[in-house]
C-alpha angles and dihedrals in degrees: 000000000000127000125240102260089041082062093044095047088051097044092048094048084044096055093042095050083056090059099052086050110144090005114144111256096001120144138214110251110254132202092272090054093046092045078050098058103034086058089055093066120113107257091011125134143183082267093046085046115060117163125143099223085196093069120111125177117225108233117287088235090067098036090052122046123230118252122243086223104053122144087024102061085051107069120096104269086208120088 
């Protein structure tokens, strides 16, 4: 269960990431980042903020198989 700093920290790196979409040399927030910005809440401490900056996703593409229907299943069913 994440705190509720944990979540705001996410949510706000999150956001700012968006904003900076397409934008030239701009990289995608890490752990490190997140745990950052989670302990520069105000109120916030090392127990509030626990992130394993170690952590590191495999790609989406290998943790979700593809499906047999795409694109299929992705076209607007409505007319």
């Amino acid at each position: 269960m994440f705190t509720p700093f944990e979540l705001r920290a996410v949510v706000e790196e999150y956001l700012e990431w968006l904003d900076t979409y397409r934008t030239p040399n701009e990289d995608k927030p890490t752990t490190a980042d997140v745990l950052a910005r989670c302990l520069s809440l105000p109120g916030a401490s090392a127990g509030e903020c626990n992130f394993d900056t170690a952590f590191t996703p495999r790609p989406l593409v290998e943790r979700v198989p593809a499906r047999a229907d795409w694109p299929e299943a992705a076209k607007n069913p409505l007319p």
